[in-house]
DOROMAR-412336 format. One record per residue (C-alpha): residue in three letters; x, y, z. Coordinates in steps of 0.5 Angstrom, whole numbers, plus 500, padded with zeros to 3 digits. Layout:
ALAXYZ/...
This chain:
UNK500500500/UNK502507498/UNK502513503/UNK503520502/UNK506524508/UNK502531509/UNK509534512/UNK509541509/UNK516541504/UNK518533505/UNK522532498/UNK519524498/UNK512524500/UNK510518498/UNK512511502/UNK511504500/UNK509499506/UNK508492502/UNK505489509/UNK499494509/UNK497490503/UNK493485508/UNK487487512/UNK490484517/UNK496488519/UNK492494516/UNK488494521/UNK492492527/UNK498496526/UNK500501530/UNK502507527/UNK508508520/UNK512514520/UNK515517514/UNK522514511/UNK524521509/UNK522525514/UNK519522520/UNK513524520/UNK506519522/UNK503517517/UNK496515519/UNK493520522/UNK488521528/UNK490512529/UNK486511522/UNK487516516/UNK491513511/UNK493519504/UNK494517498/UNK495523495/UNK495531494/UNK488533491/UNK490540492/UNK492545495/UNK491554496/UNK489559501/UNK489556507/UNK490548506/UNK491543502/UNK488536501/UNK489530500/UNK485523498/UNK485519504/UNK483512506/UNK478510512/UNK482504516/UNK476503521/UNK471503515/UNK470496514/UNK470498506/UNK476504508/UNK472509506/UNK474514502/UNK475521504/UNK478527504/UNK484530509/UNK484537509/UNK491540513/UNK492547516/UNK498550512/UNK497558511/UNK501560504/UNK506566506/UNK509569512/UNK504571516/UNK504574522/UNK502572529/UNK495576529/UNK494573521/UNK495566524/UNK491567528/UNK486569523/UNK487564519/UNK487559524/UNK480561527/UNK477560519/UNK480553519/UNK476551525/UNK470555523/UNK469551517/UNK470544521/UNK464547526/UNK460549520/UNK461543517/UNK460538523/UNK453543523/UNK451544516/UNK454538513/UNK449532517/UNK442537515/UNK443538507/UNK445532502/UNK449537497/UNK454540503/UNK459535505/UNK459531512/UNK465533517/UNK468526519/UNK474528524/UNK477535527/UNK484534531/UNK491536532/UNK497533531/UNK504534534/UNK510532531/UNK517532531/UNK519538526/UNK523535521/UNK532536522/UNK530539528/UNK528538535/UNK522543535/UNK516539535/UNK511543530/UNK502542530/UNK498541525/UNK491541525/UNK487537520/UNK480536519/UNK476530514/UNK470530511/UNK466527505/UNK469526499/UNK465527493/UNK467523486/UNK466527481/UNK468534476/UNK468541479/UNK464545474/UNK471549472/UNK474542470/UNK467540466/UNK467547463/UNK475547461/UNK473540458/UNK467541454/UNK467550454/UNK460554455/UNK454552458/UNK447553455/UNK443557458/UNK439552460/UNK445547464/UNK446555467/UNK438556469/UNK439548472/UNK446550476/UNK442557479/UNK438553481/UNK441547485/UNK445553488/UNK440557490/UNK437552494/UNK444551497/UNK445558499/UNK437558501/UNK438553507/UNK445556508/UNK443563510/UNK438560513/UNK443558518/UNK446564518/UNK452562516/UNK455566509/UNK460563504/UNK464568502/UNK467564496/UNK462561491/UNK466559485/UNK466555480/UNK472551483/UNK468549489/UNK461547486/UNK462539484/UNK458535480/UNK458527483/UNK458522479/UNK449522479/UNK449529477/UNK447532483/UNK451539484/UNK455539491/UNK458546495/UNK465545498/UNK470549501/UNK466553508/UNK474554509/UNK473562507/UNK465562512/UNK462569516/UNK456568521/UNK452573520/UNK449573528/UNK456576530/UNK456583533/UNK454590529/UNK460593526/UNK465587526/UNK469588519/UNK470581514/UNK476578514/UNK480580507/UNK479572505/UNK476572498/UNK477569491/UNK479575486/UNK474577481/UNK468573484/UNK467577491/UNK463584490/UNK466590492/UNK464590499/UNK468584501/UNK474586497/UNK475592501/UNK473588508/UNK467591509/UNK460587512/UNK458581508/UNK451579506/UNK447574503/UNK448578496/UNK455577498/UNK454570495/UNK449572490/UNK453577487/UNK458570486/UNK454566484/UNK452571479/UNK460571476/UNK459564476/UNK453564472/UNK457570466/UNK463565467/UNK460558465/UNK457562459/UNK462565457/UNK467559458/UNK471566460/UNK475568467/UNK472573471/UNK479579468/UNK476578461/UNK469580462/UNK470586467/UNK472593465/UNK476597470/UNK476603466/UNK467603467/UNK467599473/UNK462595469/UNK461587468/UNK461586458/UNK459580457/UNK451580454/UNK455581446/UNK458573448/UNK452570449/UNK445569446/UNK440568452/UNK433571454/UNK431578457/UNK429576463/UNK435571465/UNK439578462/UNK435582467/UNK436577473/UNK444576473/UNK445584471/UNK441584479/UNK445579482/UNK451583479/UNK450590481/UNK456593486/UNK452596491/UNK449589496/UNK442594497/UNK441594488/UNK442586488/UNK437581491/UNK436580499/UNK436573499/UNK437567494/UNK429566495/UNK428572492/UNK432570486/UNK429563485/UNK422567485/UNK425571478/UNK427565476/UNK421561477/UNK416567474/UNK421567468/UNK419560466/UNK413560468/UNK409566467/UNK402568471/UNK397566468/UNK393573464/UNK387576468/UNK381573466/UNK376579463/UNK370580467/UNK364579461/UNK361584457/UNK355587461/UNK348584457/UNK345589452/UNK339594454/UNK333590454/UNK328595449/UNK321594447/UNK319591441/UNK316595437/UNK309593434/UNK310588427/UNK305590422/UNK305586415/UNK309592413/UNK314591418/UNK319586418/UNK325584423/UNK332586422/UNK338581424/UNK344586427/UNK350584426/UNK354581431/UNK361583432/UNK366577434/UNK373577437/UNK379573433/UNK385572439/UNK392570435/UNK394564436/UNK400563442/UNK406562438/UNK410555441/UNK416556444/UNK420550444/UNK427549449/UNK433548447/UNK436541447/UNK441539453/UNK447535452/UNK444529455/UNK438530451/UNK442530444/UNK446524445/UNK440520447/UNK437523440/UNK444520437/UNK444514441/UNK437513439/UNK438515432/UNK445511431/UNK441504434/UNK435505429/UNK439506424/UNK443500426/UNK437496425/UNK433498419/UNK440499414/UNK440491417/UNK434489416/UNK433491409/UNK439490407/UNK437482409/UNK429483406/UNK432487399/UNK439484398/UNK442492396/UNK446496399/UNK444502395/UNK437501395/UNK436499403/UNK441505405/UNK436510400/UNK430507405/UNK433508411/UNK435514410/UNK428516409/UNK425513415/UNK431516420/UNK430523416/UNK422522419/UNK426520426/UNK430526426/UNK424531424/UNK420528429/UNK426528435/UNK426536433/UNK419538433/UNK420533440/UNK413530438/UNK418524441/UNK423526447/UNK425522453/UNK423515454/UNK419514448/UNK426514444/UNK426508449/UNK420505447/UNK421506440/UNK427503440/UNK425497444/UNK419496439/UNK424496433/UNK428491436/UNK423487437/UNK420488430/UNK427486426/UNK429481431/UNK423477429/UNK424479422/UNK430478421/UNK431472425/UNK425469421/UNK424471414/UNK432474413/UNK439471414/UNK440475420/UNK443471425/UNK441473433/UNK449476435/UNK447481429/UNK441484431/UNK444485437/UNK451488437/UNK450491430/UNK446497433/UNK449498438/UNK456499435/UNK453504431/UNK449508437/UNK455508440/UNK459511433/UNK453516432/UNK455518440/UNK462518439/UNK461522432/UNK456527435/UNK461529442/UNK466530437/UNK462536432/UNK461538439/UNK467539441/UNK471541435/UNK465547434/UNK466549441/UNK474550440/UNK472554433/UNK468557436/UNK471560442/UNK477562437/UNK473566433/UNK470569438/
């Protein structure tokens, strides 16, 4: 088994000890030290690294494994370790920060399922490396989350869609609702710190930079933030609100648009935020994020409720007020009919409405690799089996064609979407199966890997136009 040393500076962090291999050993020994520098290698009796994750501001962290788990769970271990010569009252500083994310995450962790849980808090002293002055460490562990930070999953496949960006609003949003509901802010929301898990579900990570907002009046904040990400009264350590957090979020949002850092949309000469001539949205998600971006905290949203109201209303707009019916005519006497007299028909007036034009939403990611695969599969299928019915490539390639054009035309106008390409699939499957099994000279192993290969080639094909746009297109642009 491999361990990796979380002293600061040891020029050979990693070490080999074969005999941790059996469950037994691992289980039972006492403690292995460092062969480079001596420092304990299983921390707290039962946290073995295996790797550096990462490291900044104040901490770094490391992959770690659970010894007491029956399972060696994995998790992470974050280490105390303040960058820079920092005096003793900024320690202090720093150090209290490290111990309020541990408190907020042992409070905040346990009661929502998108903040990780914390596992551990302790410290550790050691014998200082070439020298004999013992040195502290502090640690803290908490729960690993297997997945891409949307900085990652941005770098790898560029700009979100307004759509993937409304979602993330969303998932955050209703993070940030429960976490100010706590009284607590976080100071450094980015996209760095927002981990897509391996489901899909959207996690906020790093409370290393938090504020109660229940501390005394006049109390400034601490000058910890993420440059260009923090509004300006968390630059200039002023008082920090709820809008703190929204105005990141905010940047977040422009940033995953875009696929462009926060220095390359801001314009210092007008101190304002250019970034609407990059993208093609809606008005009303525009008004949105220009709020959530003002400088001042009074012009922005008070509160993350307030800014899930907005996007609520925009997708779903309140239904017209309903016209009260026009009062009834006034009754008048009839006049006498003579003979000579006869009724006449007044002309009724009726009222045409417009027909309500249909908006469609715009296909997610997912949503379009789902059509290539559905596409790929059926067109697996039909080319097969006509091939085997007709016994002409030409011929069968024309009416497949045909048919996946008709497939196509109905994946665009959504007439079929989401789980009817599973239906339509299965049907067809079941269709060329029996057809081809029984009155061609298919044989069962063709039916089935046959579609399959071209579904995952139409997936493969379809990623790759993709992505090769989306590099042409940031290049241009």
């Amino acid at each position: 088994m491999k361990i990796h040393c979380t002293r600061p500076g040891c020029p050979k962090p990693d070490n080999l000890y074969p005999d941790l291999d059996d469950h037994a050993n691992l289980k039972t020994v006492q403690q292995k030290y460092c062969t480079t520098c001596g420092m304990p290698l299983i921390l707290d009796g039962r946290y073995l690294t295996e790797r550096l994750l990462g490291q900044g501001g104040f901490g770094a962290a490391f992959l770690a494994r659970d010894r007491r788990s029956p399972s060696l769970r994995t998790c992470v271990v974050k280490q105390f370790l303040p960058a820079g010569d920092l005096d003793p009252q900024q320690l202090a500083i720093a150090q209290g920060l490290f111990e309020r994310e541990a408190q907020v995450l042992d409070r905040l962790g346990h009661q929502h399922p998108q903040i990780p849980n914390l596992l551990a808090y302790f410290p550790l002293e050691a014998t200082g490396w070439q020298t004999r002055t013992p040195q502290q460490f502090f640690y803290l562990v908490q729960e690993y989350i297997d997945g891409q930070n949307l900085e990652q999953e941005l770098s790898s496949r560029g700009p979100f869609s307004e759509t993937e960006v409304l979602e993330v609003m969303r998932e955050i949003l209703n993070v940030l609702e429960f976490v100010h509901g706590e009284d607590v802010i976080h100071r450094d929301l980015k996209p760095s710190n927002i981990m897509r898990d391996r489901s899909g579900t959207l996690h906020l990570l790093d409370f290393g930079a938090v504020k109660e907002v229940t501390q005394a009046p006049g109390n400034k904040s601490t000058g910890i933030y993420s440059a260009g990400f923090a509004p300006p009264e968390q630059m200039r350590g002023r008082s920090v609100y709820p809008s703190t957090d929204l105005y990141a979020l905010g940047v977040t949002a422009i940033m995953l648009l875009t696929a462009k850092d926060p220095e390359d949309l801001f314009d210092s000469y007008s101190n304002a935020w250019l970034w609407k001539d990059q993208v093609t949205i809606s008005d009303s998600i525009t008004n949105i994020l220009d709020r959530m971006l003002q400088p001042t905290p009074s012009d922005r949203f008070g509160a993350a409720t307030e800014v899930l109201t907005a996007l609520n209303a925009m997708i779903s707009p309140p239904p017209p007020p309903i016209s009260p019916p026009p009062p009834p005519p006034p009754v008048v006497p009839a006049p006498s009919v003579t003979p000579q007299s006869a009724p006449v028909s007044a002309p009724v007036a009726t009222q045409i409405q417009a027909p309500t034009p249909t908006v469609r939403r715009p296909f997610s990611i997912l949503e379009i690799l789902a059509s290539a695969a559905f596409t790929g599969f059926d067109g697996g299928l039909l080319v097969m089996v006509l091939w085997s019915l007709l016994d002409t490539i030409p011929l069968s390639l024309g009416i497949a064609g045909l048919l996946l054009a008709g497939l196509l035309l109905a994946q665009v106008r959504r007439w079929i979407e989401k789980w009817d390409l599973l239906i339509v699939a299965g049907i067809s499957f079941a269709i060329v199966f029996w057809v081809g099994t029984t009155r061609g000279n298919l044989e069962v192993a063709q039916v089935i890997i046959l579609p399959i290969l071209t579904a995952l080639s139409a997936v493969v094909a379809t990623s790759l136009f993709r992505l090769i746009y989306g590099i042409l297109k940031r290049l241009i642009s």
